[in-house]
C-alpha positions, -999 to 999 in steps of 0.1 A, spaced: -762 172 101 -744 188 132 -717 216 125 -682 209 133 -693 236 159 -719 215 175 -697 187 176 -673 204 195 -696 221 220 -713 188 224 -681 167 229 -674 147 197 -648 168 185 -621 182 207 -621 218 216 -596 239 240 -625 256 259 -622 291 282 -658 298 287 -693 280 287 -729 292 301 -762 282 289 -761 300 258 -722 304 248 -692 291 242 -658 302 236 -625 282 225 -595 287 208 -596 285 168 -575 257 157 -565 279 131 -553 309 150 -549 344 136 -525 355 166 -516 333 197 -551 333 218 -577 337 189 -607 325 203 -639 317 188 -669 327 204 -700 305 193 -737 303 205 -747 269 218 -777 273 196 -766 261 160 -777 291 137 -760 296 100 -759 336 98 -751 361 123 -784 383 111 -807 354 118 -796 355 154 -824 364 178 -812 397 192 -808 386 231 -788 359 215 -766 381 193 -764 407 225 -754 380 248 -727 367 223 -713 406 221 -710 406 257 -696 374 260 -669 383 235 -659 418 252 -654 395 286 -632 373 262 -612 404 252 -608 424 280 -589 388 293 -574 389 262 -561 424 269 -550 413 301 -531 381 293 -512 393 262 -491 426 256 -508 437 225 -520 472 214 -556 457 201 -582 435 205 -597 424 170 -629 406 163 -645 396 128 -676 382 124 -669 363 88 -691 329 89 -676 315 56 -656 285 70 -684 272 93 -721 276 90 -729 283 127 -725 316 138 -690 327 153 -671 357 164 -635 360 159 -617 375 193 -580 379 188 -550 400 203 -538 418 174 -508 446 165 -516 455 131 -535 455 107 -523 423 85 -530 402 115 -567 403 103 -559 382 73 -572 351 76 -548 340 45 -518 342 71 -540 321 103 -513 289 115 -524 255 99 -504 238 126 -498 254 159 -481 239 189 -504 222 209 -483 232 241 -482 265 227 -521 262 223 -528 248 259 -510 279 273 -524 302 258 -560 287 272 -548 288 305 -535 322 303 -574 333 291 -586 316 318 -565 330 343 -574 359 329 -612 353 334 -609 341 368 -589 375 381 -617 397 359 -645 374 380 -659 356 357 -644 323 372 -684 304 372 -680 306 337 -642 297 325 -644 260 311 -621 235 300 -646 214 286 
């Protein structure tokens, strides 16, 4: 059975997407850490992070570091955080977040209802953000 991931990516499920290519995606987590957390997940559907082939686990590194330099850029925070847990979904994920301390990486405190609108802006801020670091081919909203 496909992942909630795989549903998402594949369009069963909705998603608030900032960035697709043939082997990535990246959209906000519906339970957010911070405003902006963003998931990035590879397309292929793989359970642990170690079990990742390493151009795939390279490619997803990068891709996250793109995700949090726009991050960086679209929110005033002092760090980017990123957690690779893989307890709430069996398909490989990196957490990308704006973060200010420390208790912000508690996933005990992540919203269990955020504001849509709140949520749609901040995906258009990330992929404003994307677009002015030229990365534009690959911001997605879908």
């Amino acid at each position: 059975m496909a992942t909630v991931f795989t549903m998402i990516i594949e369009g069963d499920l909705p998603g608030r997407f900032v960035w697709r290519d043939e082997r990535a995606v990246a959209f906000l987590s519906i339970n957010p850490l911070t405003t902006g957390h963003v998931l990035v997940v590879p397309v292929e559907e793989v359970d642990h992070w170690i079990d990742l082939d390493a151009g795939t686990w390279a490619h997803l590194g990068e891709v996250a570091r793109t995700i949090g330099r726009a991050l960086d850029r679209a929110f005033d925070t002092a760090r980017i955080g990123t957690v690779v847990a893989g307890f709430e979904v069996p398909h490989v994920h990196i957490h990308v977040f704006p973060a200010d301390t420390m208790e912000q990486f508690d996933f005990r405190n992540a919203a269990t209802d955020p504001d849509a609108a709140s949520m749609d802006d901040a995906a258009e801020r990330i992929r404003r953000a994307l677009v002015e670091l030229g990365h534009g081919d690959n911001v997605s909203e879908a």
